[in-house]
C-alpha positions in Angstrom: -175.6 -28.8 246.4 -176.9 -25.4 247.6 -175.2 -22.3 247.1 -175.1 -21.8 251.1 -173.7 -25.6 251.8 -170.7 -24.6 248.8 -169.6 -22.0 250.3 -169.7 -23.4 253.5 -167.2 -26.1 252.3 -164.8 -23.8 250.4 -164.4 -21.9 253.9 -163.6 -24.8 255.4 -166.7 -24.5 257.9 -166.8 -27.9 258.1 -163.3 -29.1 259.4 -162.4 -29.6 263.0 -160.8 -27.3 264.7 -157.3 -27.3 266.7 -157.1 -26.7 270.1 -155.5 -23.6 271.0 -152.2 -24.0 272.7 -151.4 -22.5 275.4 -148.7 -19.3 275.6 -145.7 -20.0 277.6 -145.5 -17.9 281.1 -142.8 -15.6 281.6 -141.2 -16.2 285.0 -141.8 -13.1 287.1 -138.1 -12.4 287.7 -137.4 -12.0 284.0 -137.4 -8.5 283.8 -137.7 -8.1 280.3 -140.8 -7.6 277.6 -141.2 -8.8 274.6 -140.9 -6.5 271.5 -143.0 -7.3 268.9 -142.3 -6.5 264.9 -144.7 -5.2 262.3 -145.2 -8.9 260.9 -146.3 -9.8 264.4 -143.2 -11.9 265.1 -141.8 -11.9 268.6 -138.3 -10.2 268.7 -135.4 -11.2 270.6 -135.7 -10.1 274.5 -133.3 -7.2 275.1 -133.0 -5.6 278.5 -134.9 -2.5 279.1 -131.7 -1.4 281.2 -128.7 0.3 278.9 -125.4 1.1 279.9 -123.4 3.9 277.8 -119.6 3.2 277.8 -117.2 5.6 276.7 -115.3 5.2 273.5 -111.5 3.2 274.4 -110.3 5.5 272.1 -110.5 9.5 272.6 -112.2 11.6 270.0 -109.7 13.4 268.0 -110.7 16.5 265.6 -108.0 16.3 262.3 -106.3 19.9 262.9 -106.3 22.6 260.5 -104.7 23.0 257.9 -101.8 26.5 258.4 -100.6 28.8 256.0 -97.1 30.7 256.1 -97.3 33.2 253.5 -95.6 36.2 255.2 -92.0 37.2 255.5 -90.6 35.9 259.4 -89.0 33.3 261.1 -91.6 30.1 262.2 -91.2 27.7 264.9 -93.1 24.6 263.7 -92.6 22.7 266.5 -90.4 21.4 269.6 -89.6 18.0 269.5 -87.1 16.5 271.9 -84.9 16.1 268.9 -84.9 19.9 268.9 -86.8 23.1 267.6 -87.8 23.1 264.1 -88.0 26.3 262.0 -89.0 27.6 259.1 -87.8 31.1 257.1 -89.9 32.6 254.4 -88.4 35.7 252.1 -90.9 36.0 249.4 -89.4 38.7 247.5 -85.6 37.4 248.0 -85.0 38.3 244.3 -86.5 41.4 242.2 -88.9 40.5 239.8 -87.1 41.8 236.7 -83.4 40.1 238.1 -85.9 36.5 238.5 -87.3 36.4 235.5 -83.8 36.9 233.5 -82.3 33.8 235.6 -84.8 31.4 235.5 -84.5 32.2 231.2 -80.7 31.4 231.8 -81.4 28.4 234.0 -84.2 26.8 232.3 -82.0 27.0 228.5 -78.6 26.4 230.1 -78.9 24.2 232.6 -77.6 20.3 232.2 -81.3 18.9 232.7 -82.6 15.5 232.8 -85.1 13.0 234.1 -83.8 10.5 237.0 -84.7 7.2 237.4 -85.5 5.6 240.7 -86.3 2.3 242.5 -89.5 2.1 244.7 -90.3 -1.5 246.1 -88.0 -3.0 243.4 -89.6 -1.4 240.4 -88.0 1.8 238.5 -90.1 4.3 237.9 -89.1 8.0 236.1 -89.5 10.8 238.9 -92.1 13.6 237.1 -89.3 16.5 236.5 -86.1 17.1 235.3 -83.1 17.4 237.9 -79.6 17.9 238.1 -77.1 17.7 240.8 -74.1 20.4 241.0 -71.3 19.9 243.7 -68.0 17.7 244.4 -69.8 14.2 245.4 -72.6 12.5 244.1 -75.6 12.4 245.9 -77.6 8.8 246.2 -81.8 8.9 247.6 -84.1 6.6 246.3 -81.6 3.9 245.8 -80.4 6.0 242.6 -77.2 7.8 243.1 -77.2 11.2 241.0 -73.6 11.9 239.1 -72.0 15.6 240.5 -71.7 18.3 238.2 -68.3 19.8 239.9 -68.4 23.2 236.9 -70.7 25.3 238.3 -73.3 27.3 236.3 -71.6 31.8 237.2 -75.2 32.3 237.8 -75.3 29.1 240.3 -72.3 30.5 242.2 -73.5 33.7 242.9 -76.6 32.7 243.8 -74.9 30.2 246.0 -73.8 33.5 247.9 -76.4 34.9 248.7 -78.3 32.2 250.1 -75.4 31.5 252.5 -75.6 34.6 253.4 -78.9 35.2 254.1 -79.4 31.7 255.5 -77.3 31.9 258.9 -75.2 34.0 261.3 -71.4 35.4 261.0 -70.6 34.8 257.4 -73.6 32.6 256.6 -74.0 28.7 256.3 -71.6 27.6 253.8 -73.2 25.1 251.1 -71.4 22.8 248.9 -74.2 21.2 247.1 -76.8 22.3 244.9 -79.8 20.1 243.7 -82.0 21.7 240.7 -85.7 21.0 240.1 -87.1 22.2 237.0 -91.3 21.5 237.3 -92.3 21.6 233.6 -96.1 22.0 234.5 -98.7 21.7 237.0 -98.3 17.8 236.2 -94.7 17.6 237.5 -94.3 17.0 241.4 -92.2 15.5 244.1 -93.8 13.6 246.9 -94.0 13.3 250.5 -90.5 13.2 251.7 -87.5 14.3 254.0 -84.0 15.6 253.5 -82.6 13.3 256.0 -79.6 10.8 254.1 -76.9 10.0 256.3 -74.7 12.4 253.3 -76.6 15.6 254.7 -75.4 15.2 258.2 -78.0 16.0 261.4 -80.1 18.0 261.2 -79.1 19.8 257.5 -80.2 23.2 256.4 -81.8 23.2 253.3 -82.1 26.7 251.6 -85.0 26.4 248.5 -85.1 29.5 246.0 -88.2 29.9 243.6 -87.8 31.0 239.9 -91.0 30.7 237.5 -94.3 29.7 238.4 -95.8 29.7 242.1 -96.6 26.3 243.2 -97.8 25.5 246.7 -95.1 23.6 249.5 -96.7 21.4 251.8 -95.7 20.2 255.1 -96.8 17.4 257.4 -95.6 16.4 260.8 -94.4 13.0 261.2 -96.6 10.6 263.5 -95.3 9.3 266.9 -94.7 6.0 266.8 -98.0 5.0 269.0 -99.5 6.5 265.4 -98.1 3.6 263.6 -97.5 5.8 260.6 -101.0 7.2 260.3 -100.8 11.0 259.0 -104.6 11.0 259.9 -103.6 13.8 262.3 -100.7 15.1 261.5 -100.0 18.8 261.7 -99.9 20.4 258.4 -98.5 23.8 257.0 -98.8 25.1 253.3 -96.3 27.7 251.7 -97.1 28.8 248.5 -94.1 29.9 247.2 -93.4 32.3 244.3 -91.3 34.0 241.9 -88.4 34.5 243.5 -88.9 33.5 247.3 -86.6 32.0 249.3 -87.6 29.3 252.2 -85.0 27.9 254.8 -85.6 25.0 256.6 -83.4 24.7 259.6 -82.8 22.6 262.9 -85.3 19.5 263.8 -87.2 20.2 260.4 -85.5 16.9 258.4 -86.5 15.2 261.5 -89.9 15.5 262.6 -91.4 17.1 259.4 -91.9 15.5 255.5 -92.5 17.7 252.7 -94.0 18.0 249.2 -94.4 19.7 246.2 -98.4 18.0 244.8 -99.7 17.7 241.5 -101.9 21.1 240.5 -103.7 20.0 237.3 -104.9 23.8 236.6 -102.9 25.7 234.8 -99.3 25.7 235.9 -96.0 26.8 233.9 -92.6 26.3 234.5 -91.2 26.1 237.9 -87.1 26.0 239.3 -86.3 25.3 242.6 -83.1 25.3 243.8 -82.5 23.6 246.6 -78.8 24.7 248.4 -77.1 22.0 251.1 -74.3 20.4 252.2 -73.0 17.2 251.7 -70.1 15.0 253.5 -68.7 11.5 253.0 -70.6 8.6 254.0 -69.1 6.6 256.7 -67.2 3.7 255.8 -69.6 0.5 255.3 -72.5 2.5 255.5 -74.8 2.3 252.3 -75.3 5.0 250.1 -78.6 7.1 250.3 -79.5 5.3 253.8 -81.5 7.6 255.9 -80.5 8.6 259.3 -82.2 7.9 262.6 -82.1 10.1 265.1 -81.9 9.5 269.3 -82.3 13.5 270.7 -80.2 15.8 269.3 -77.4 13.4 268.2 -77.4 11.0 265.3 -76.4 7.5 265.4 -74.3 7.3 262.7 -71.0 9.4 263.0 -70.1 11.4 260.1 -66.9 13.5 259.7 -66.3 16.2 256.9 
């Protein structure tokens, strides 16, 4: 066989070949072409006409984050369940006065670590508490014993925080719960001061001694938010040596708080947080939080 007629063969010269078919028409009303792929493969027809809707839901920028670091009195916000403000002295107490109370506290103070119950598990909160007035105090679902001997120190300073903290005499606490922050590991999270035992709408007076450590803020979501903090307004505070912050009116209500982990560096911390506490009503559960319609609660308490 020649060398021609071969290659002829291997090419496949000699085999019939199949009619071409015939493409199919588009009809002329089909107002559409045909996009073709890099592989040459015909594409899905997609109308050359496109509509823009606009998004169901609005476009929403996540707010900045504020920063209170100056001495005044802050409005937060204005809620129908009232105005909620904020009060920050950061030299309350004199350096030298500071440092020789938080030595007395931190040595003579009846500290220890409190165990708590979240979704039926205990876990050991990360710092050392105690609890100083004339009824316990239950949040969590762990009720914290009273210490009804007050610490001199804790008195006086008791005094001057009700006296700084409200009008004609001052706001009279009866309460006192210590936090002592060993490091920049110990925290507390996102909270609010709102059991039924604090009454509506409580003011909470926090004094600093030791180590600065920043406060955080975040408003509470409305309840179309369906608990998403996305964008919730947020305020930091860092708080020092010695600085007192007072959180008063709607604050418990429409606001959580937190003190967050810092892994740098970080000493010692007290806070001292000044309140006062009443009697539960009768059949209500211990450390149940409150909920609020306006400006009145729904649960009824009585000193």
């Amino acid at each position: 066989m020649s060398d021609k007629r071969q290659r002829a063969r291997v090419q496949g010269s000699w085999a019939k070949q199949l009619p071409k078919q015939p493409r199919p028409a588009v009809p002329p009303s089909q107002n559409a072409t045909p996009a073709v792929a890099s592989w040459g493969i015909h594409q899905q027809i997609t109308s050359a006409n496109f509509e823009f809707h606009q998004p169901i839901k609005p476009v929403r920028d996540v707010p900045p984050e504020k920063v209170i670091d100056q001495a005044g009195d802050y409005e937060i916000s204005h809620e129908p369940s009232g105005v909620s403000r904020l009060r920050l002295v950061p030299s309350f107490l004199p350096a030298d006065k500071a440092d020789w109370i938080f030595s007395k506290l931190l040595a003579e103070l009846p500290w220890s670590q409190k165990t708590n119950v979240r979704q039926g598990e205990a876990y050991a909160e990360p710092r050392l508490t105690c609890w100083f007035g004339e009824l316990p105090y239950t949040y969590a679902r762990s009720t914290m014993a009273a210490n009804t001997k007050w610490h001199p120190l804790l008195l006086n300073l008791r005094r001057a925080v009700s006296e700084a903290s409200g009008v004609g005499g001052g706001e009279r606490f009866n309460s006192l719960l210590c936090n002592l922050y060993r490091d920049g590991h110990d925290s507390i999270g996102w909270h609010s001061d709102d059991e039924a035992s604090l009454g509506p709408q409580p003011v909470i007076a926090s004094l600093s001694l030791g180590d600065s450590r920043v406060f955080s803020l975040r408003k509470k979501p409305r309840p179309e938010e369906n608990g998403d903090y996305t964008y919730a307004e947020r305020i930091k505070v860092p708080l020092g040596h010695g600085a007192l912050l007072l959180m008063e009116g709607a604050t418990q209500d429409d606001w959580q708080h937190q003190v967050a982990k810092e892994y740098h560096d970080r000493g010692p911390r007290i806070n001292l947080t000044f309140r006062s506490i009443f009697p539960e009503p009768q059949g209500h559960r211990p450390g149940t939080k409150l909920r609020f319609t306006g400006r009145q609660a729904d649960v009824n308490l009585t000193n």
